[in-house]
Every structure is written in structure tokens, then in C-alpha cells.
C-alpha angles and dihedrals in degrees: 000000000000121000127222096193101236115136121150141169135207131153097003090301113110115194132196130185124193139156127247113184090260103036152038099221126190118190134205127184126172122166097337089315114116141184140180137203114195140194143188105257086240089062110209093094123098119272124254122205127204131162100252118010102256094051131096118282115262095194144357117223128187092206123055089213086063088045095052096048087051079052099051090049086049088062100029102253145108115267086237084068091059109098111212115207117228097249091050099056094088085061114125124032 
């Protein structure tokens, strides 16, 4: 796994995003609830969202705003609370 170093934390959701060889991966946690919104490592595939990164995908989204809203209702929270690391924001096509 290579790590990219971005961790962050807002309103009690903290996200992470990181690289493994196959995937781009982004991480939220909040009070024991996770998601997570994954990409090809290329990154001009769709976005999948699960609710931790090595589960099975839930749905696939073509844009990273719709997988991020499937992600905030994951954790109970309104999609303005996630907190994107810069180097997450190109996710989705």
C-alpha cells in the first residue's frame, strides 16, 4: 500500500485517502460508521462506494459528488460534514 499522507477531520468525520497499486481509496469514519469511495488507480473509471474498503461495492457512481452523498448517508450526516482531501477531489469521471 502506498500512502499519500492525507488524513483530515471535521465534524466528527475523519477522512483518509491513500493508494494501493490497483486503487484510488477515500476513507470516512464517524462514531464507528465507515464508508468508502473507490477508484481505479488510473482514475478515469466510475466510483464504487462500500462501506469499508475491502467490502463489496454497494454502488457504482459515475460522478464522485453522487458517491459522496451515498457516502454521507452511510455515516448520518449531511455531504457538506465529509471532509475531501486535496488529492481526492479528481475522483469520478
Amino acid at each position: 500500500m502506498t500512502e499519500n499522507g492525507d488524513s483530515t477531520a471535521d465534524e466528527g468525520v475523519t477522512a483518509r485517502y491513500y493508494e494501493t497499486g490497483e486503487e484510488r481509496v477515500l476513507t470516512f469514519d464517524r462514531d464507528g460508521r465507515t464508508a468508502a469511495i473507490a477508484q481505479n488507480s488510473e482514475g478515469y473509471a466510475m466510483v464504487t462506494v462500500r462501506r469499508t474498503p475491502d467490502d463489496d461495492e454497494l454502488e457504482k457512481y459515475y460522478g464522485f459528488d453522487m458517491a459522496l452523498d451515498h457516502a454521507a448517508e452511510l455515516l448520518g450526516v449531511h455531504v457538506s460534514d465529509l471532509p475531501v482531501p486535496e488529492e481526492a477531489s479528481d475522483m469520478g469521471m
